[in-house]
C-alpha positions, 0 to 999 in steps of 0.5 A: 544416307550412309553416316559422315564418319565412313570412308575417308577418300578425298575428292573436290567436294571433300569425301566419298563415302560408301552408302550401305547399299552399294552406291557411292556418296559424295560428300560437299562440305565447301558451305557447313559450318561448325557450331556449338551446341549444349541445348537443344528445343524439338518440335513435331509436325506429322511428316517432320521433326524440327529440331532447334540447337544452340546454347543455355548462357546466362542471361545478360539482361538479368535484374540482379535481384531476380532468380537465375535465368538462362537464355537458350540463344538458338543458333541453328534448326534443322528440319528432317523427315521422321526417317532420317530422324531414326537413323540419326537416333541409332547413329547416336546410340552406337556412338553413345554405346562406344564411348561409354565402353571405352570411358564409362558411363556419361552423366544426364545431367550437366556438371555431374562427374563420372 
């Protein structure tokens, strides 16, 4: 499956992409949704990577003496075969690799500055 981000021609469903070997993926973007996400949870059967997303808030049902807790509110899941997960991986580092080029080095850590 070619990535979202090539092509740019408009058509009833939404884009027409250009997949690598030769054949023309329409793209129908009437149902997706946007969420956020600062977190995530993967989990592995042998055919399938499952791979939770959603949130880490503070959780609102705290004892105020207890320590910190935070809560991952999952949002989303989405289920792909082991493929699709490589390709998703490489997709990722060349746009990790981009950014970090044109803006430097992106922290591991949550609240780290550059």
């Amino acid at each position: 499956m070619a990535e979202a981000n090539q092509g740019n021609g408009n058509t009833p469903q939404g884009q027409a992409i250009q997949a690598g070997d030769g054949v023309q993926v329409l793209l129908d973007e009437r149902e997706m949704r946007t969420i956020y996400s600062n977190a995530y949870r993967i989990h592995t059967t042998a055919e399938e990577v499952i791979l939770d997303v959603g949130f880490n808030m503070p959780n609102p049902s705290q004892q105020p003496s207890g320590q910190q807790q935070l809560l991952f509110k999952v949002t989303d899941r989405v289920v792909m075969t082991y493929t699709s997960a490589k390709r998703l991986m490489h997709s990722l580092q060349q746009l990790i690799k981009r950014y970090e080029q044109q803006f430097g080095e992106i922290p591991n850590q949550p609240g780290q500055r550059r």
